[in-house]
N, C-alpha and C positions, 0 to 999 in steps of 0.2 A: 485846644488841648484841655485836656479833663483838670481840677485841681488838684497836681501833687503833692506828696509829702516828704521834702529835702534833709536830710539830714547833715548837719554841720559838725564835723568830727572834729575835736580840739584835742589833744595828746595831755596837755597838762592847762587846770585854768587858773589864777591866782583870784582868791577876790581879797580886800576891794578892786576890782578891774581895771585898768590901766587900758583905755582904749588909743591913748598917743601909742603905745608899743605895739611892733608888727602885729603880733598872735590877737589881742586885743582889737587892733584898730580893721586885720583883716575880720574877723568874726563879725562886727558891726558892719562894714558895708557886704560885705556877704549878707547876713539877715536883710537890709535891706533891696539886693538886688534882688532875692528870691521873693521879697514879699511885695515887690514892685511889679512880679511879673503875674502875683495875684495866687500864689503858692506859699504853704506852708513848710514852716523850718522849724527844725527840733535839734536844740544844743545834745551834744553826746560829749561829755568829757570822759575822758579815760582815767585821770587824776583830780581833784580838785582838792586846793590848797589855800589858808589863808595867813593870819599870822601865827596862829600855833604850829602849823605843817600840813602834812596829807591830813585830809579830813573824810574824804570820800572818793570810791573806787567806781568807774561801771566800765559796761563793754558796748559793742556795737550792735546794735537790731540789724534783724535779718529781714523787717516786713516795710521796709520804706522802698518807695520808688529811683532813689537816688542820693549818692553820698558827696560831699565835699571835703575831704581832708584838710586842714589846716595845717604846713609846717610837719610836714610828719617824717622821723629820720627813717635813713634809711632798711633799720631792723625790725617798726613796727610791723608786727606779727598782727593785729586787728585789719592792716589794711589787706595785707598777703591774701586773709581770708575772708575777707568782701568777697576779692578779685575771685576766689578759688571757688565761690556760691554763683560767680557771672553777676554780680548788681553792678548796675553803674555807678562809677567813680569818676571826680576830679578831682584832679592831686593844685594844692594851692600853696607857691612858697617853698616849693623843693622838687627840684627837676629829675622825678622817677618818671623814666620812660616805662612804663611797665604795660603787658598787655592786657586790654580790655580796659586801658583809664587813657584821660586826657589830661595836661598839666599844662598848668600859666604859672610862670615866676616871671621876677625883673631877670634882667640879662645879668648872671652877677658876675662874669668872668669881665662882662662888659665894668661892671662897680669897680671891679679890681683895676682894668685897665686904668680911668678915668683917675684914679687917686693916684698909679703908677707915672701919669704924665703931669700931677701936680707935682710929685714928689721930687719927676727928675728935674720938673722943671727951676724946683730951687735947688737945686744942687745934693738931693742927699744920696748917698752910697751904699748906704747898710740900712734896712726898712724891716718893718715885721708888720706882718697880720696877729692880731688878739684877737681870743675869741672867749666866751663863757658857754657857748656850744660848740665846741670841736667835733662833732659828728655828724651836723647839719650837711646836708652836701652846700648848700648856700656856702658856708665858710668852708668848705673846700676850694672851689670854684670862684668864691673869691682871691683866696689866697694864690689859686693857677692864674686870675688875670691879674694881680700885681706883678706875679713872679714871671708870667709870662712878658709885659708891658719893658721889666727888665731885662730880660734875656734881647728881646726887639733892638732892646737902646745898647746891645753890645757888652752888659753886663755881666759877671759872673754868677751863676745858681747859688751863692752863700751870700751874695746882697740882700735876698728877703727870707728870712726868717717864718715860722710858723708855729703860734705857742696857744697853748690849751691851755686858759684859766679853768679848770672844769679835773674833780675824780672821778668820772665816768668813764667805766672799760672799753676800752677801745674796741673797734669791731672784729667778730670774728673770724669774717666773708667778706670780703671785698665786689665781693662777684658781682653787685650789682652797679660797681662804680666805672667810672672809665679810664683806659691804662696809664693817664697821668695823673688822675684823679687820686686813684687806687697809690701810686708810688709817691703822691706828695703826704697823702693820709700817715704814711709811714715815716713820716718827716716830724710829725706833731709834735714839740715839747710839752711835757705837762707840768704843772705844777701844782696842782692839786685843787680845792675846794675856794673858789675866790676871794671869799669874804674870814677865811683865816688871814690877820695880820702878817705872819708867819710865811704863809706864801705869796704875799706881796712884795715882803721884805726881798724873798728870794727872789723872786721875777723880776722886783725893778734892781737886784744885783746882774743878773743873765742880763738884762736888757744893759748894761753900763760893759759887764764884760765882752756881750758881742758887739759892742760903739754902734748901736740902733740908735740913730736919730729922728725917725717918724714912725707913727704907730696911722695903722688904720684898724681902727676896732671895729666889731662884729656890728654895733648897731652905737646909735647916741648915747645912753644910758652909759652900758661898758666906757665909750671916749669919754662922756664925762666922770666916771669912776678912778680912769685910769689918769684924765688928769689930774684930780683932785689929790691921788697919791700920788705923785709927782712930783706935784707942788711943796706936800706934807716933808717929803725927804729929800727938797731942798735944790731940787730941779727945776731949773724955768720951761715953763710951758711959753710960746714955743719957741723961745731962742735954743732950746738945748735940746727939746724935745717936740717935736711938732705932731700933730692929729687929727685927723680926718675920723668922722664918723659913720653911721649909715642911716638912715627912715629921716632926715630932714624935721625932727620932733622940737618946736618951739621948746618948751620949758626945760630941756635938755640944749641946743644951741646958742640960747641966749645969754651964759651962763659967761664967767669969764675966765681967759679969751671965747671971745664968739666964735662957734666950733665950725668951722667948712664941713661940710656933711654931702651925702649920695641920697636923693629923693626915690623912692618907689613910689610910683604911682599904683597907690594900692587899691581905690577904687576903680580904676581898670581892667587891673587883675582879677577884682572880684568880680565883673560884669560880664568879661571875658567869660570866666572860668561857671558861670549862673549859662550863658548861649551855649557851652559846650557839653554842659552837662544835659541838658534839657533834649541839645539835638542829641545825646548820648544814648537815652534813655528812650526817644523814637526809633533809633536806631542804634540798637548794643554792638551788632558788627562792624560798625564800621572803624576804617584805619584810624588808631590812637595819634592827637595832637598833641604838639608838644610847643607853647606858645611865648614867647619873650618879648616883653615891656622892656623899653628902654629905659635907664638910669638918666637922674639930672642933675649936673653939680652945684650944687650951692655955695662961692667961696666968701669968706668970709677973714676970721684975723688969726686961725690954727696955724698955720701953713706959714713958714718963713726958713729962708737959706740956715742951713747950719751955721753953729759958729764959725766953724773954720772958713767956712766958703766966703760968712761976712768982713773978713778980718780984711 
């Protein structure tokens, strides 16, 4: 095969770069898998941002052999019209079936379940999903396999909770999602902008008013953000409040309590998603894949019976 030229699509980049974090950690082995196969790759950020804020804007080329999406929700308008030019696409980190692309994520409904059978297993009744992306279909989908994991164990659909730390307008079209997808999406509480003390305050009120005793958050960072409020306003982490996280990130679970966390195997994903795109791009017509890594739990000292159950 001739030498091509990969394009790696990132939605938003922060620097300094944080390669423990999915978006980070996948962009790095991705460059790697493409450059192992003896092929060239080209960062496309759509946003880039540091610590003042946006700092710089681009768009996607139209003259490369092949795209990678990173994490991309599901309203990005740059990916619609790759698709709508016919360039090959693989979608990486968010499960768009769409035609003419291929997609590998972890299994997250599978994440969902996995933390849903911690949950029940120490006794708790009333659980939420946190998110600081509420749009991602990733936290949709996770949030269907806790709720779903629930529902299995004979539970009521008002045991798991679903809250949007995030003021980003919700979507306008569902049409892309799937019909429980789509009806849990409508579910979302929001609270607005995370890092407002103010909607902390109020969230970890909602969380005491709906008696939530375990949180699974969107990724390790968020659980440990969300324990360390917790802590602040006098909550025990996790006699009172217990937490599961996601991406298994050292400097994030080592933290105290040692955080039970949900592995993606994200160089997988990325090696995966480097074969499919390359056979994608020998062959543009062929039937779209849609590929699922399995989740690993990691348990650790988060995770403990509620009060009440230890009494």
């Amino acid at each position: 095969m001739a030498r091509l030229r990969i394009g790696c699509v990132m939605s938003d980049i922060f620097f300094p770069m944080d390669d423990t974090q999915y978006t980070g950690h996948a962009w790095k082995c991705l460059h790697e898998a493409v450059l192992l196969q003896g092929h060239e790759v080209l960062t496309i950020a759509l946003r880039v941002y540091d610590e003042l804020g946006l700092r710089a804007q681009g768009d996607v080329p139209d003259d490369l052999d092949g795209y990678a999406f990173v994490a991309p929700q599901p309203d990005c308008t740059q990916l619609f019209r790759t698709l709508r030019h016919g360039l090959p696409v693989v979608v990486i980190g968010s499960k768009l079936a769409l035609r003419g692309s291929d997609c590998v994520d972890v299994d997250n409904r599978r994440v969902g379940q996995l933390v849903a059978e911690q949950f029940l297993k120490a006794g708790h009744e009333r659980v939420a999903f946190v998110t600081t992306s509420p749009l991602q279909l990733s936290s949709m989908e996770r949030h269907a396999g806790l709720k779903g994991g629930y529902l299995m164990a004979g539970k009521p659909p008002e045991s798991v909770h679903y809250y949007g730390l995030n003021e980003f307008a919700q979507l306008e079209d569902a049409a892309e999602l799937d019909e429980d997808l789509a009806k849990d999406w409508k579910t979302i509480e929001y609270f607005g902008w995370h890092a407002n003390p103010g909607v902390m305050d109020a969230f970890l009120h909602k969380l005491a008013e709906d008696r939530v005793t375990a949180l699974l958050a969107f990724n390790d960072q968020d659980a440990r953000m969300l324990t360390d409020h917790l802590i602040r306003s006098g909550r025990r982490v996790p006699s009172e409040v217990s937490v599961i996280g996601v991406d298994n990130v050292g400097r994030y679970v080592l933290g105290t309590p040692r955080l039970t966390s949900i592995g993606q195997n994200v160089p997988q994903i990325c090696r995966v998603a480097v074969r499919l795109l390359l056979a994608r791009i020998q062959n543009p017509s062929a039937e779209p894949q849609v590929i699922l890594v399995q989740p690993s739990l990691h348990e650790r000292g988060s995770v403990v019976p509620p009060l009440r159950s230890a009494a």
